[in-house]
C-alpha positions as CSV (number, residue, x, y, z in Angstrom):
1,X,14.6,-27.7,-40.3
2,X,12.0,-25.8,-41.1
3,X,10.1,-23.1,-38.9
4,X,6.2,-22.9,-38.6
5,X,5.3,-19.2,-38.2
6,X,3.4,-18.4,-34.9
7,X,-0.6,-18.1,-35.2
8,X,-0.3,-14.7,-33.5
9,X,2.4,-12.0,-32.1
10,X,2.7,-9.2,-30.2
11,X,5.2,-6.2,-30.5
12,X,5.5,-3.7,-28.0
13,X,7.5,-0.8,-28.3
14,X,9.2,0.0,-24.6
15,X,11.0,3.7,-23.6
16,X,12.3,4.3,-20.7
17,X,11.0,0.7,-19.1
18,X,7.5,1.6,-19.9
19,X,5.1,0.1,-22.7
20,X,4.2,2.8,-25.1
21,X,2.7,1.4,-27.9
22,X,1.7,-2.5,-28.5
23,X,0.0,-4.5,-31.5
24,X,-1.3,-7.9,-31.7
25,X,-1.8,-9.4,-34.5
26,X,-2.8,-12.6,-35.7
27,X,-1.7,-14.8,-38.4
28,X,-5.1,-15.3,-41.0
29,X,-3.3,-17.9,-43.0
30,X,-2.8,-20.4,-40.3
31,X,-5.9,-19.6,-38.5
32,X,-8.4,-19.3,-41.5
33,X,-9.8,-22.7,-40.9
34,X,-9.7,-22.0,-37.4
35,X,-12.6,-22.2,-34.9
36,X,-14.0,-19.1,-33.1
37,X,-12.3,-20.5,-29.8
38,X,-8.8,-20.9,-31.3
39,X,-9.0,-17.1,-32.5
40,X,-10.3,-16.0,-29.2
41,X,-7.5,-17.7,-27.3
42,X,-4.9,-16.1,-29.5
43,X,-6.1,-12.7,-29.3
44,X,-6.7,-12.8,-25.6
45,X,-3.1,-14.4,-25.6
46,X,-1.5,-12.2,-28.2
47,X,-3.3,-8.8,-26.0
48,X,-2.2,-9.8,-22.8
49,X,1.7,-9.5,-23.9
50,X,0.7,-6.5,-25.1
51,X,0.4,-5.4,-21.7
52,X,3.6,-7.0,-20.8
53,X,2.0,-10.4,-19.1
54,X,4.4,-13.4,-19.6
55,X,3.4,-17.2,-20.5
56,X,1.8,-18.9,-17.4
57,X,3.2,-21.9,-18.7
58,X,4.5,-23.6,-22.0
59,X,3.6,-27.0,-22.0
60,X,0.3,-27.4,-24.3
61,X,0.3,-30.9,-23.4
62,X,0.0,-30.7,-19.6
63,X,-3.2,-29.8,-17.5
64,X,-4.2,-26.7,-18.3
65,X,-4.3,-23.7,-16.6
66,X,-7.6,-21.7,-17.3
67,X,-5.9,-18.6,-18.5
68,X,-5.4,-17.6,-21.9
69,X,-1.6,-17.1,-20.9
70,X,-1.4,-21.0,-20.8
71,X,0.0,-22.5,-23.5
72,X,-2.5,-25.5,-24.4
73,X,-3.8,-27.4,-27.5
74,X,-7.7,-27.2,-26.0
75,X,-8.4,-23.4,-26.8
76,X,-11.6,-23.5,-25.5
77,X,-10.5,-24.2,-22.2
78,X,-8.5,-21.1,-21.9
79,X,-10.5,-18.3,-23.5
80,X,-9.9,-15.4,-21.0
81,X,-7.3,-14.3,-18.3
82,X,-7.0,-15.8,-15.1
83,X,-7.1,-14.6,-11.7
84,X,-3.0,-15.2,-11.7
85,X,-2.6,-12.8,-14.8
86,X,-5.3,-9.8,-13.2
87,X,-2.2,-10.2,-10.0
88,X,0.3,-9.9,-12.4
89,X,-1.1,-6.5,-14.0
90,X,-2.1,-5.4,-10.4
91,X,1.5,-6.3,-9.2
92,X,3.3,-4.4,-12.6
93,X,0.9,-1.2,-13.0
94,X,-1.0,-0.4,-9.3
95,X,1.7,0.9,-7.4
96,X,1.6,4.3,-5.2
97,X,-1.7,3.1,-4.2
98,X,-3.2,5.8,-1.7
99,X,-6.0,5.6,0.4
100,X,-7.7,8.5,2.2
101,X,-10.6,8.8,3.7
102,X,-13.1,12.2,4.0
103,X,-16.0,13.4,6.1
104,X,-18.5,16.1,4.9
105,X,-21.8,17.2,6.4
106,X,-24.6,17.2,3.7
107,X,-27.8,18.9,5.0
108,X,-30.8,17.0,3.7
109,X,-33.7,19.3,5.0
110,X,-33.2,22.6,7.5
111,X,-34.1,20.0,10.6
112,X,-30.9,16.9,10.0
113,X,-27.4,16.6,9.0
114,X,-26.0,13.6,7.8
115,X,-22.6,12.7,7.5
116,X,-21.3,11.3,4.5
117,X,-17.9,9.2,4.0
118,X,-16.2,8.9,1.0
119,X,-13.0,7.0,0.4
120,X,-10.8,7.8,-2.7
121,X,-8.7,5.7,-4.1
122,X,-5.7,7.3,-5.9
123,X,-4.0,4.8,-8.7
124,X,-0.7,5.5,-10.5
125,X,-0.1,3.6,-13.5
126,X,3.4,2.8,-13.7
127,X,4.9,-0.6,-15.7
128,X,7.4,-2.7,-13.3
129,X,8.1,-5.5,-16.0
């Protein structure tokens, strides 16, 4: 039997559960003749396991999904992630998520004050894979 190579692949180095390094690369011999959508699909494919997203499915002959995480033979119809792949990352690396909220008095001239809220948002990146 023999084995066609992949048109692109990812390899991420992990330590200590957490992505340290990642490359994608993509295959020019298979995808030389290939349109601009094919090698956009692939990257965007090939770059989202590089930050530990899984397939969204693996079927290329079913509907497709509209994320480049979808396996599918129409490229062009799944250029860029999907809302269910920006959940995944948010789900994996927005954790400790701290919201806080502070008042200040800013004087504008010597006759007003205004008040002035300001909420920060504190993110922690952390991988959960």
């Amino acid at each position: 039997s023999t084995s066609v190579p992949p048109v692109g692949i990812n390899e991420n180095s992990i330590v200590n559960d957490r992505i340290v390094a990642s490359v994608s690369k993509m295959n020019e011999y298979y995808l030389k003749n290939s349109d601009l959508d094919h090698r956009r699909y692939t990257m965007c494919h090939e770059i989202g396991h590089g930050f530990g997203l899984p397939h969204t499915d693996e079927n290329p002959y079913n509907s497709n999904l509209g994320n480049c995480l979808d396996y599918t033979d129409d490229p062009d119809q799944n250029l860029h992630p999907g809302e269910v792949n920006f959940n995944k990352l948010r789900n994996m690396y927005l954790t400790n998520t701290e919201r806080r909220v502070e008042k200040r008095y800013v004087r504008g001239n010597e006759e007003e004050e205004i008040e002035e809220e300001r909420i920060i948002i504190t993110r922690t990146l952390e991988y959960r894979g």
